[in-house]
N, C-alpha and C positions, 0 to 999 in steps of 0.2 A: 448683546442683551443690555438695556439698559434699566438700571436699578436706581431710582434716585427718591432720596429722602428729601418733601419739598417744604419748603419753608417761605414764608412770605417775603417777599422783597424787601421789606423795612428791615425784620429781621436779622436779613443776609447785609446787610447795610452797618449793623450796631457791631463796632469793635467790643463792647462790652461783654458779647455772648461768644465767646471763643470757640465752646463745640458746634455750635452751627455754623459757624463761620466755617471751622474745619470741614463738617462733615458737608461741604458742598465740596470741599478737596475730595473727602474719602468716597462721592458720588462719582464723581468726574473719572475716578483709578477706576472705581468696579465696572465703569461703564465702557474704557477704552481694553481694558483688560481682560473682557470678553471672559470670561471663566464658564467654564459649562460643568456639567454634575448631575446628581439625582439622590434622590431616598428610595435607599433599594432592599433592603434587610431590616426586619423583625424579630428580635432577641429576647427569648426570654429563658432565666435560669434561678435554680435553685438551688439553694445553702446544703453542703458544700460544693463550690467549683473556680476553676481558674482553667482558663484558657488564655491562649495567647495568639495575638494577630498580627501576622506578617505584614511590614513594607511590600507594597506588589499585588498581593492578594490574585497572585497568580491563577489560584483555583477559583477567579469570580467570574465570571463572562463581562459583566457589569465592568471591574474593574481594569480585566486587562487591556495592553493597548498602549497604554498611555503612563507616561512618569509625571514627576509637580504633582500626588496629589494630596490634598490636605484631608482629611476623614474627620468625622468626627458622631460622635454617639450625645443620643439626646435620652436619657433618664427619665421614663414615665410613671417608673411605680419602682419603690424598694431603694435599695441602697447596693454601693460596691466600690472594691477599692483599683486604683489603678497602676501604674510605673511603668518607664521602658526598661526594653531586657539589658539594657548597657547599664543599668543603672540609677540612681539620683534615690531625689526625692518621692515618698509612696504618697499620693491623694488621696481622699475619700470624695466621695461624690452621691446624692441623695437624688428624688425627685424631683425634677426643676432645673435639673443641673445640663450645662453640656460640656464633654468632654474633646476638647479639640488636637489632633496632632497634625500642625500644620506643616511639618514633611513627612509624613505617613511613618512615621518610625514606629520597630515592632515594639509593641509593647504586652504586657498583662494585664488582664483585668478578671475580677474575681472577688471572691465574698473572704478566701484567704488565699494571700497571695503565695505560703509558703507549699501547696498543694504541688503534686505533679499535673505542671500545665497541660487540656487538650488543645489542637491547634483548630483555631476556631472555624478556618476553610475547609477540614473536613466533617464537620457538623451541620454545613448549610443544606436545607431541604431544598429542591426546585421548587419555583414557582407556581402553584396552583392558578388558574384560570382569575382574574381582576383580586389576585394577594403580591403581597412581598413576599421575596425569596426570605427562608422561616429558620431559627434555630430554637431546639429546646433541647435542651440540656442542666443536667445537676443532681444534686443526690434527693429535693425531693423536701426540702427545707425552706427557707425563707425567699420568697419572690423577686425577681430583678428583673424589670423590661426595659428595653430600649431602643427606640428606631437608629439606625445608622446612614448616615449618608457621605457623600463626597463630593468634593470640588477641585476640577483640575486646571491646573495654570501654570505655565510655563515662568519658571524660578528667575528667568534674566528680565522677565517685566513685573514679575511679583515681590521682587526680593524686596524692595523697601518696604512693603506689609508685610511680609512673612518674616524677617529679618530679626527682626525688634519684639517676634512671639517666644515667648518658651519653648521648647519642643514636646512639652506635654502639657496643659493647662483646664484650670477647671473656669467654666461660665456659669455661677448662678444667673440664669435667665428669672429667677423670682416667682412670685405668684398675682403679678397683678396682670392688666388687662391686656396686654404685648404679650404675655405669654399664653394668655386664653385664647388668645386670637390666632397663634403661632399653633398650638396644641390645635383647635381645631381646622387649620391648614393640613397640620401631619395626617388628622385624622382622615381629612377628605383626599389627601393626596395618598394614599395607602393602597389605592384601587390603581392607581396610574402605571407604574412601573410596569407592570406586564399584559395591563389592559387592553387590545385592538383596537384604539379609537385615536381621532385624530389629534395631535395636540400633546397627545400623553406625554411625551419627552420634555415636551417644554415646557410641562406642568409642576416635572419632578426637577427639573433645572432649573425652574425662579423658585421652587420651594426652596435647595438644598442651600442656591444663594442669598436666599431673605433669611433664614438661618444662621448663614454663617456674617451677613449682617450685623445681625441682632448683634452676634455673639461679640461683634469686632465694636459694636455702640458702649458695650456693657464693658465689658473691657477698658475702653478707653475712661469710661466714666470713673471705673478701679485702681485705675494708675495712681501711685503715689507721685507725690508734688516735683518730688528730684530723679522720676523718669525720663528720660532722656530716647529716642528714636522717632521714626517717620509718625505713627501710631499716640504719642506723646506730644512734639509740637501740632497734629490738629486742633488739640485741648487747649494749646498757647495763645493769650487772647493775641500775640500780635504774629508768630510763626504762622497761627492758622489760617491768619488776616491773610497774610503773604503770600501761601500754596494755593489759598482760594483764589488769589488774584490771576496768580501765573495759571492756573488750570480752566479760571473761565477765560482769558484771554493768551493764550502761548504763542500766538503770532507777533503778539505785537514784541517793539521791540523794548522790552523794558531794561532800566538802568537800578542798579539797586537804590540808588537817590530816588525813584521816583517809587519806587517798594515802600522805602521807609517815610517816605513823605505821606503817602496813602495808610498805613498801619501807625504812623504817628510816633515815628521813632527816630532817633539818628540813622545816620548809614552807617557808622562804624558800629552803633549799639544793636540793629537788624543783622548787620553781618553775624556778627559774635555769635548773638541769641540762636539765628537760623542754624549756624554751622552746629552749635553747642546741640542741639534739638538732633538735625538732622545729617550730621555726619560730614557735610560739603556746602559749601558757599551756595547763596542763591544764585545765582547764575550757572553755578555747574550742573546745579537741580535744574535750571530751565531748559538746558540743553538735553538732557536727559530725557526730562517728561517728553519735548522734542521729539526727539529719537522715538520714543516708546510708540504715543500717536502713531508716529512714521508705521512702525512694525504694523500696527493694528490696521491700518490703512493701505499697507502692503497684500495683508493677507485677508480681506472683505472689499478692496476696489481695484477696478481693472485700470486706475490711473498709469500714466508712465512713471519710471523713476526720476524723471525730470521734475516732471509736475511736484511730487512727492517731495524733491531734494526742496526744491523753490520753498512750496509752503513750511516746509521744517527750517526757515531761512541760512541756505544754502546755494552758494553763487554758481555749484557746478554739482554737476552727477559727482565727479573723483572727490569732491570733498566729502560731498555727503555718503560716500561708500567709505571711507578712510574714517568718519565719526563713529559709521553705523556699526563697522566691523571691532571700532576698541569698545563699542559700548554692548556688543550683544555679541561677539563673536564669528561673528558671519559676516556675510554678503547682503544688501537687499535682494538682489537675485535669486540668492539662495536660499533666503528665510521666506521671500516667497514664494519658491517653489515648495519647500516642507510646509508650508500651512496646507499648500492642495492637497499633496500625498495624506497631511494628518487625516483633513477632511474626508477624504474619500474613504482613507481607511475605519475609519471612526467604527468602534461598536457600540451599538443602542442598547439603553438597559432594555431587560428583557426578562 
């Protein structure tokens, strides 16, 4: 699936405008990273109530199947507060807002959180004929809706976006015209999830990921100045410069002299910066992004592992099996053989 935020080629060209520079990086990630999802749940509750929602979400059809996934609720009307059950800091959260837990960790959420939690899985109503599966619940008080949706992706090629998130965090998505636009998305997509018509799935999977988008645009915009992660150098007018570079061209064979010649820096002052931003030299980043491509093209082409080794510039299968396995754990053999089984197994929201 590819998702991309387009920007004119002049644009994409000006060191001066750092997030677009970036987000032609954070284009290139969502679009090799294949992430699939849906909006499948319609929440609505009334003051008082708390409930609490499991990692897993075992009792979903929707969600089981599959681990990596990121959830996240979008606030249409009312207000509520939220925290995970380990602990931390408690949010509040209004209309506009989204709520993201980008490794599904269980959390609370509620009008008061200090209530005896229900567990929100057994509140969910089946699906009614072109609706979201439905919950209403609460004493009967103050209003709270919220659609819910998910995104699932596999944690050894998402970690440098998910990495660098909170594990609970609020998105004012706002009220101007991105969120109108967004709002009536959700609205038209509401009929999708359980609808018999063709397309439905992939209606509610560009939705759930234009969402989580949005959420990852707004975000970045919110970083304070001495943030530091993958999610933070896209913002960096010359970091962003950099990933843009390596993501529109990762064949070639770049030198970091010739990085910071193009983003208009030193090589020692690019090194520092990049590492300081993103955790690892540019070149350990290039290798990586590398690798990842690889995965993604392991498991969507019926190329050989040769072919694959070559273009990941790799002079032999054994190397490139000895990279692929410190950097993902596995085999290419192996990691393509589990994309088919996922595939096959996959369950469709419903």
């Amino acid at each position: 699936m590819r998702v991309l935020i387009e920007t004119p080629a002049s644009l994409r060209e000006t060191p001066e405008l750092p997030i677009i520079a970036g987000m032609d990086a954070l284009s290139d990630a969502l679009r090799v990273l294949r992430l699939t999802g849906a909006v499948f749940l319609d929440a609505e509750f009334t003051a008082p109530w708390c409930v609490v929602s499991q990692s897993g979400h075992k009792a979903s059809p929707v969600l089981s199947g599959g681990s990596n996934i990121v959830f996240f609720h979008v606030l249409t009307e009312g207000r509520c507060k939220a925290r995970l059950v380990t602990g931390g800091e408690t949010l509040e959260f209004a209309a506009g807002d989204l709520v993201m837990l980008p490794r599904d960790d269980t959390h609370l959420l509620g009008s008061d959180l200090h209530l005896a939690p229900t567990l929100a899985d057994t509140l969910v109503q089946p699906a009614a004929d072109g609706e979201l599966m439905r919950i209403e619940h609460g004493g009967g008080g103050e209003k709270t809706r919220f659609i819910c949706g998910f995104l699932r992706c596999d944690e050894r090629l998402c970690g440098p976006m998910l990495e660098t998130l909170p594990r609970l965090l609020r998105v004012p998505l706002g009220a101007g015209p991105a969120t109108a636009w967004l709002t009536s998305l959700l609205n038209a997509g509401t009929r999708e999830t359980s609808a018999p018509r063709p397309g439905g799935e992939t209606v509610l999977a560009k939705l759930s990921e234009l969402l989580f988008v949005e959420a990852l645009r707004r975000y970045i915009e919110l970083l304070p100045e001495q943030q530091t992660g993958w999610l933070a150098g896209l913002r960096d007018r010359f970091v962003g410069r950099a990933l843009a570079l390596m993501h529109e061209r990762p064949e070639r064979d770049w030198t970091v002299e010739e990085l910071a010649a193009a983003v208009g820096l030193s090589r020692s002052a690019l090194a520092q910066r990049f590492t300081d931003f993103i955790g690892q030299p540019p070149m350990q980043y290039l290798t990586r992004w590398r690798l990842t491509i690889a995965a993604q093209r392991l498991r969507s082409e019926t190329a050989s592992l040769g072919r694959i080794a070559e273009d990941s510039g790799y002079d032999s299968e054994a190397a490139f099996n000895r990279a692929f396995k410190r950097a993902l754990g596995t085999t290419p053999a192996a990691w393509r053989r589990g994309g088919r089984a996922g595939h096959s197994s996959r369950v469709a929201p419903h």
